[in-house]
C-alpha positions as CSV (number, residue, x, y, z in Angstrom):
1,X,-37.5,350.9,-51.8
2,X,-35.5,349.2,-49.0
3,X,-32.4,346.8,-49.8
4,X,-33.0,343.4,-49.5
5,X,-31.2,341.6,-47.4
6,X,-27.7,340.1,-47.9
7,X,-28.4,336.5,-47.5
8,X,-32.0,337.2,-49.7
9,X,-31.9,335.2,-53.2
10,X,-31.5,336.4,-56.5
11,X,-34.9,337.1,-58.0
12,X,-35.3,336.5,-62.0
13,X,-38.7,336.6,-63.6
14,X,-39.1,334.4,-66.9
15,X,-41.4,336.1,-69.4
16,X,-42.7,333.1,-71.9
17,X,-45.5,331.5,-73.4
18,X,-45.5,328.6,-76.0
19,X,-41.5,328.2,-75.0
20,X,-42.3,327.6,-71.4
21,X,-41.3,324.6,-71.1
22,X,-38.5,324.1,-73.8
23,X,-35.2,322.3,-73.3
24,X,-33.0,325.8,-73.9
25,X,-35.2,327.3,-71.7
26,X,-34.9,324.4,-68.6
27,X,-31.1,323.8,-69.3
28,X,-30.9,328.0,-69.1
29,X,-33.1,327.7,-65.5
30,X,-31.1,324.8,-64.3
31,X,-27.6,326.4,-65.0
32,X,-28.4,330.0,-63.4
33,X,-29.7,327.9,-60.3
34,X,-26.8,326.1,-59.9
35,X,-24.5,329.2,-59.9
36,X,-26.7,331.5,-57.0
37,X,-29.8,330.8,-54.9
38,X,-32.6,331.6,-57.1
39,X,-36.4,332.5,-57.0
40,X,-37.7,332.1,-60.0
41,X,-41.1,333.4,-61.0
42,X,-42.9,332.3,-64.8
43,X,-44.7,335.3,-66.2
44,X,-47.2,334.0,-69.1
45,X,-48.0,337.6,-70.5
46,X,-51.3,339.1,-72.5
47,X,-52.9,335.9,-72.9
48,X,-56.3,335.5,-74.5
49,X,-58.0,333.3,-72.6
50,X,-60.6,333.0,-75.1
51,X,-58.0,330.9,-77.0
52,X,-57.1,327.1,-76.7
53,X,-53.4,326.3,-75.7
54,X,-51.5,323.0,-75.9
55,X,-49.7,323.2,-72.7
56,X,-50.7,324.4,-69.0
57,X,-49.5,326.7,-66.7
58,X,-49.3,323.5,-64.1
59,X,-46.7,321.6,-66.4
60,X,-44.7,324.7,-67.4
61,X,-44.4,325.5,-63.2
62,X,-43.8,321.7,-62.6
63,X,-40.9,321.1,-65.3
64,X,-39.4,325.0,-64.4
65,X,-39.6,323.9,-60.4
66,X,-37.7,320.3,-61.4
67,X,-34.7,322.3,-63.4
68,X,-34.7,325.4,-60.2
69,X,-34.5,322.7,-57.6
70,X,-37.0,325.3,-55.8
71,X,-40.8,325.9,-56.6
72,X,-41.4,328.4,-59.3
73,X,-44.3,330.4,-59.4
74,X,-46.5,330.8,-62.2
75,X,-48.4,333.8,-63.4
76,X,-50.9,335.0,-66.2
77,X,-50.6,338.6,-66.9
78,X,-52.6,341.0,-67.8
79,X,-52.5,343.8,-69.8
80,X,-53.3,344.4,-74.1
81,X,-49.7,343.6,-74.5
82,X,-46.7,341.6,-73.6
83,X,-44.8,344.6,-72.5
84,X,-47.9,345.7,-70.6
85,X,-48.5,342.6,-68.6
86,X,-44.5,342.5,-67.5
87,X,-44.4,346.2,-67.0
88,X,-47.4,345.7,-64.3
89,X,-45.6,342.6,-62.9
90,X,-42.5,344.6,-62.2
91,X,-44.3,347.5,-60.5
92,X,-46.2,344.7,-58.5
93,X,-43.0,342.9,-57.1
94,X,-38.6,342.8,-57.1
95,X,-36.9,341.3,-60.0
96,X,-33.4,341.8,-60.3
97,X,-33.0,340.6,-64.0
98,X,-35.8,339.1,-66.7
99,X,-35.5,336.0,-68.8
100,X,-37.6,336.5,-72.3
101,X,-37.9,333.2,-73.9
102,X,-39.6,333.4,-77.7
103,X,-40.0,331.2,-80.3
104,X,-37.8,331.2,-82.9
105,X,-36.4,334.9,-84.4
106,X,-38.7,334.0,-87.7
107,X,-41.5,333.2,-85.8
108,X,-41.3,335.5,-82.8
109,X,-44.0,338.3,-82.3
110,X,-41.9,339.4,-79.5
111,X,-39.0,339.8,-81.3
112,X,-40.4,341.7,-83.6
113,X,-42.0,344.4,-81.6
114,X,-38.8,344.7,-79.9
115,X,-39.9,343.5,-76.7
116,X,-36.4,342.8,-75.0
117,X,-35.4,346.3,-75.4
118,X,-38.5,347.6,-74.4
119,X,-38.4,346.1,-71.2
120,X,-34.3,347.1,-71.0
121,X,-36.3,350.7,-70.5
122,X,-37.8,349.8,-67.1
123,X,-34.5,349.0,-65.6
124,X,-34.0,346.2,-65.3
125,X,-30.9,343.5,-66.7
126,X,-32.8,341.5,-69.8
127,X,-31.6,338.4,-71.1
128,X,-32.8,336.2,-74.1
129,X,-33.4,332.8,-75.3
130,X,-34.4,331.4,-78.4
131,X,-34.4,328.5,-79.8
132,X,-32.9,327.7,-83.1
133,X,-34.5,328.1,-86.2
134,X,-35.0,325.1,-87.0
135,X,-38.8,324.5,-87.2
136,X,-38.6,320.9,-87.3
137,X,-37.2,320.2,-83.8
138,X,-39.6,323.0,-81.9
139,X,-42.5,321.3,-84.2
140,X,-41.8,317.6,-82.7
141,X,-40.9,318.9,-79.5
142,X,-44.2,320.6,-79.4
143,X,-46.2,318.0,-80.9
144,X,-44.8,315.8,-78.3
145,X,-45.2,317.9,-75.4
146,X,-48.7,318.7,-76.1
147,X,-49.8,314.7,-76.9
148,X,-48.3,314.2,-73.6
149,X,-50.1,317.1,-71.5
150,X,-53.3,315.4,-73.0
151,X,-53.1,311.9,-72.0
């Protein structure tokens, strides 16, 4: 693997689904892109795409590439599992950290199979956000967000 060059940008992949497009997440986006050219990159892992969602890819991308300040690209992975789908994304490209973003610790699926330490195995820095427990505030955020997306 060569070095990239000096003057290349950070790369940081963000690992999300339903919290694609949260406030913690954007404000967390925004800040790291103010501190060090970034590229970011939005991996939406094991998806069923059987299943009905209340937010798009499009919209996540958009609202990510308005907090960067540079486009964002957007992903769906493949793979039976989350830790599948980023572990083929990271053989496919250069990252050199990961943003997980899950729902709430009660709620997370992600959480509870570990996932951040999983993906700690492959190498590669791992950071974490979350939004607080509070199911209230995700629930209107949500609800909002999604009776927007379908106007």
């Amino acid at each position: 693997m060569s070095t990239p060059p000096a003057d290349a940008p950070h790369t940081t992949l963000i690992v999300a689904n339903l919290t694609a497009s949260t406030p913690f997440l954007l404000q967390e986006i925004k800040r790291r892109a103010s501190e060090q050219p970034t590229k970011f990159s939005l991996l939406v892992p094991n998806v069923d795409t059987t299943k009905t969602y209340d937010w798009s890819l499009d919209t996540a991308v958009n609202l990510l590439t308005r907090a960067a300040g540079t486009p964002v690209d957007g992903v769906i992975g493949s793979g039976a599992d989350a830790f599948e789908s980023v572990s083929k994304t990271l053989a496919e490209g250069s990252y050199d950290d990961i943003i997980i973003s899950t729902l709430p610790k009660k709620r997370s699926e992600w959480l509870r199979k570990d996932l951040p330490t999983r993906i700690e195995t492959l190498g590669v820095p791992v950071s974490v956000i979350t939004p607080p427990d509070e199911q209230s505030g995700l629930q209107s955020f949500t609800e909002q967000f999604s009776a927007r997306a379908s106007e």
